[in-house]
N, C-alpha and C positions, 0 to 999 in steps of 0.2 A: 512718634514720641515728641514730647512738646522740649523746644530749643532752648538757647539762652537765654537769661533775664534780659529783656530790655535794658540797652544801654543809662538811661534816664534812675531805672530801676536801681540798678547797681552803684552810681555815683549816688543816689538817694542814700541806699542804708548806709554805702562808707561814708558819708556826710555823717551822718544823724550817730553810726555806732564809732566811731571816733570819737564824734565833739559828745558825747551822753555820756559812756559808760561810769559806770560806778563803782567804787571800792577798786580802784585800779593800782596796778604795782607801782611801788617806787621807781622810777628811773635809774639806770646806773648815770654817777658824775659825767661820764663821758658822753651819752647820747642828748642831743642839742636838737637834734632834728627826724620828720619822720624816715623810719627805716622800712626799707621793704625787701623781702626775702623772696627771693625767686627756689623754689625746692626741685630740686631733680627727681621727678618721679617716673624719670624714662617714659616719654612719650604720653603722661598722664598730665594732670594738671594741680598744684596747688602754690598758694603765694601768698606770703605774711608780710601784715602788715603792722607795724608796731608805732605811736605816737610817742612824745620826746615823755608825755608822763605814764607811760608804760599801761597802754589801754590798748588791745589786738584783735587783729580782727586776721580770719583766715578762709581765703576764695579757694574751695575745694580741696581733697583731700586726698588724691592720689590714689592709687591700686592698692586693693587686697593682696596677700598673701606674700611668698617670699619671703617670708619669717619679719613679718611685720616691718619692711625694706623704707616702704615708702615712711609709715607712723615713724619710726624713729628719728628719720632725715628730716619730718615736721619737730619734732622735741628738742632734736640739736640745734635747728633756727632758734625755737620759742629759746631755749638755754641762753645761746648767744647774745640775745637781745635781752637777757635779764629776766626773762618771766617764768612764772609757776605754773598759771592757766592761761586759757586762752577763752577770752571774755564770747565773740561771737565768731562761728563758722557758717560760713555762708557759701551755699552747694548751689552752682548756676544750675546744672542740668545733672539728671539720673543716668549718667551714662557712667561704665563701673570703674573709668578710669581718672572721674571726675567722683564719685564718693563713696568708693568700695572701699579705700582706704580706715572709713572714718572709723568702724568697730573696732581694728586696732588702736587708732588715735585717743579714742575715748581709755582704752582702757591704761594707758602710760603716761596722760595729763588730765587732767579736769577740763574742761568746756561748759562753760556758763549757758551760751543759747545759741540755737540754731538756726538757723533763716534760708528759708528755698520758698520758690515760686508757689508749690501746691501739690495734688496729687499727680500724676504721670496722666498723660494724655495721648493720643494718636492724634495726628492733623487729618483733617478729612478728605477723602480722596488718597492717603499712604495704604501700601500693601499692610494689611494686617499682619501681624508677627506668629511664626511658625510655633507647635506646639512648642518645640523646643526652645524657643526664644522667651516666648510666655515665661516657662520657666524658668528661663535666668533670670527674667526683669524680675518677675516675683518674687528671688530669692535675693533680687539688689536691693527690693524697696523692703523684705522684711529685715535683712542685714540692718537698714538704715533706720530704717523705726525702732527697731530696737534700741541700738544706738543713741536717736535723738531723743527717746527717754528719759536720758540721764539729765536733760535739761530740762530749759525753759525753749516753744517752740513759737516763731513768728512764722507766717503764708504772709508772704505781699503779695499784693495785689499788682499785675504787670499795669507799668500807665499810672498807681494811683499816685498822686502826689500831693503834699497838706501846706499850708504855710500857717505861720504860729504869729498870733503879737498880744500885747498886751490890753485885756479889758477896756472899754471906753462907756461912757455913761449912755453916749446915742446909742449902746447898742440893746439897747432893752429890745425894740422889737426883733433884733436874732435872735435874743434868749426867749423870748417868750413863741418865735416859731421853733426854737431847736426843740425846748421843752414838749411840744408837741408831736416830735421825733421819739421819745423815750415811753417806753411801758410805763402805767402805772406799778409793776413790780420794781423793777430799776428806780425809781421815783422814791417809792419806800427804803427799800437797800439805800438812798443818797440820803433823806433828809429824814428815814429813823421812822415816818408816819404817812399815810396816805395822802396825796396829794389831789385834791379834787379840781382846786381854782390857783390862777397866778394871776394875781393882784397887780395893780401899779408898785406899790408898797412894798411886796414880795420880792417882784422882779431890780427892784430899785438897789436894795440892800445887797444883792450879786453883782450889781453893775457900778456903783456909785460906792467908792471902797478909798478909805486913808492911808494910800499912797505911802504913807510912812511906815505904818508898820501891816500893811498888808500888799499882794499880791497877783493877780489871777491870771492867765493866758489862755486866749480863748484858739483853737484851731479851723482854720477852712479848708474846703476840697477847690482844688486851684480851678479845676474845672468849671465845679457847678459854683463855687463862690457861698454854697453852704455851708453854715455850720456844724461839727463834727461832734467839737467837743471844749470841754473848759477844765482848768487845774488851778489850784487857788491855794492860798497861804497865807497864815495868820498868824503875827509873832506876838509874843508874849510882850509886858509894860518894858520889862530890861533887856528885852531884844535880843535874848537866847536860845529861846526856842520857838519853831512855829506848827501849826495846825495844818495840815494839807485835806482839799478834797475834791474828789475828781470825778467827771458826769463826759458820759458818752453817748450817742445816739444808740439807741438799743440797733437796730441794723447793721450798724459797723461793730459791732462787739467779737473779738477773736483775730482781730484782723494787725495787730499788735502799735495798735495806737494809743493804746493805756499804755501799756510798757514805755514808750516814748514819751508822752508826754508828764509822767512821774519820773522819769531820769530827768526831765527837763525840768521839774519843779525840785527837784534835790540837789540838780547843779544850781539852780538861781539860789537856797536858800546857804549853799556853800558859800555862792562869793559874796552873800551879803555879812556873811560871816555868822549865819547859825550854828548852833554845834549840836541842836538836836531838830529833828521833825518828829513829828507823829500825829497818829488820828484814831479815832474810835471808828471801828467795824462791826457790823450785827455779825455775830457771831455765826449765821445764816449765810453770810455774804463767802461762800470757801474761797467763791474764783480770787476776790481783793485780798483774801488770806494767803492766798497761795502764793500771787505778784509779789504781795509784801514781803514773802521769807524769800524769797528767789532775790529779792533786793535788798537784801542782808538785815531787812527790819526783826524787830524780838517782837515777839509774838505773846501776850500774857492777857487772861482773865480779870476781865474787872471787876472787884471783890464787891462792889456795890452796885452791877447792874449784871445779872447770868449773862444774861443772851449778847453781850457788846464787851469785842475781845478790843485791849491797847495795844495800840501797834508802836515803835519806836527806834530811830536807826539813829543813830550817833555820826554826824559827822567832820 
């Protein structure tokens, strides 16, 4: 059975789901600093993590059964510390002491999204698992599917890791190799029409942007030093609202770098002090529909185009 996340891994999403999360609780007066809840699950594993503006994040989920022992000793932390839900749960490894717990969990608080390595694995060269074992584990991982249903679901990838900065004008030839990264479907879904050629001209107006009232961050794989992906932002003359819109390498799609990098452009359009985002989606596009309600965006028909739904989150 495959082990724990990679240490790298792990300081990665508490980086990223810390400093990101969105629509996070108010703080009580009293909390100043990050808190972290160590939960007795007798012999099991889970531990909360709370920020001073009430954004959580929780490393497994303790034991089933016991009349829901362990979930409720999760609820009493999240209490203590002033929260209603718990933004992300993050399950190192499928082992049932580590996320047997969660079917309870979910059902006495809400949970925003979920974050585990991928599906269950054998290392090669391990005794394969007796009939009997077989079927426990299959009754852990459908307990847990079921479970992470209620959410939104990231897979990291062990090892991957991205760095983010802001657009530069030299960087036309990234954009124009990333672009050749992307399906022409993907391609349509972004700019609404078929994309055949990218111009000097084309490429220039993504990369060459007014600093004042606009925006973009492009992402790399630290590794390869490729480009991954770009998010971008456009405010309005009075500087109240802006336009978001975001391009991924069709390859890396599912792998929950959309999701990061749109908390990232809704944290930047907070501190600039927007009070709304939004964007037009082909109403074709489910997966960007689906992200946007899960990130608490309103979701509505545009009365003057069928096929292209507004999107729009208030912040």
């Amino acid at each position: 059975m495959r082990g724990l996340l990679p240490k790298g891994v792990f300081a990665t999403m508490l980086s990223l789901s810390l400093g990101l999360f969105a629509d996070a609780a108010p703080a009580p007066e009293a909390r100043k600093t990050l808190q972290i809840y160590f939960v007795d699950v007798e012999g099991g594993q889970s531990t909360l993590f709370v920020t001073p503006e009430g954004r959580s994040l929780l490393v497994d989920t303790g034991w089933p059964g016991n009349n829901g022992r362990d979930a409720d000793r999760i609820v009493a932390a999240a209490k203590a510390a002033g929260i209603q839900k718990i933004d992300y749960v993050l399950i190192t490894h499928f082992h049932e002491d580590h996320v047997g717990g969660l079917p309870q969990l979910v059902a006495r608080i809400p949970v925003s999204t979920f974050v585990d390595h991928g599906p269950r694995v054998t290392p090669a060269g391990a005794a394969e698992p007796t009939p009997q074992q077989q079927a426990n584990l299959g009754r852990v991982d459908a307990a847990y599917a079921d479970a992470r249903a209620k959410g939104r679901h990231i897979e990291v990838k062990a090892g991957w890791r991205i760095f983010v900065r802001p657009i530069r004008p030299e960087d036309e030839p990234l954009i124009h190799d990333f672009l050749h990264h992307v399906t022409p479907q993907d391609l349509r879904l972004r700019f609404f029409a078929p994309m055949k050629e990218f111009t000097h001209e084309f490429i220039a107006r993504l990369t060459q942007l007014d600093y004042a009232r606009a925006m973009a961050f492009v992402a790399f794989d630290e590794v390869t030093n490729g480009m991954v992906g770009v998010v971008r932002i456009h405010s309005d003359s009075v500087y109240e609202s802006g336009e978001y819109a975001i391009l991924l390498r069709s390859d890396l799609k599912g792998k929950g770098l959309g999701w990061v990098l749109m908390q990232l452009i809704i944290e930047y359009a907070r501190s600039e002090g927007l009070k709304v985002i939004s964007g037009d989606v082909l109403r074709e596009n489910t997966v960007m529909l689906e992200m946007c309600r899960n990130l608490g965006f309103e979701v509505s028909s545009n009365p003057a185009e069928h096929g292209i739904c507004e999107v729009r989150l208030k912040l």
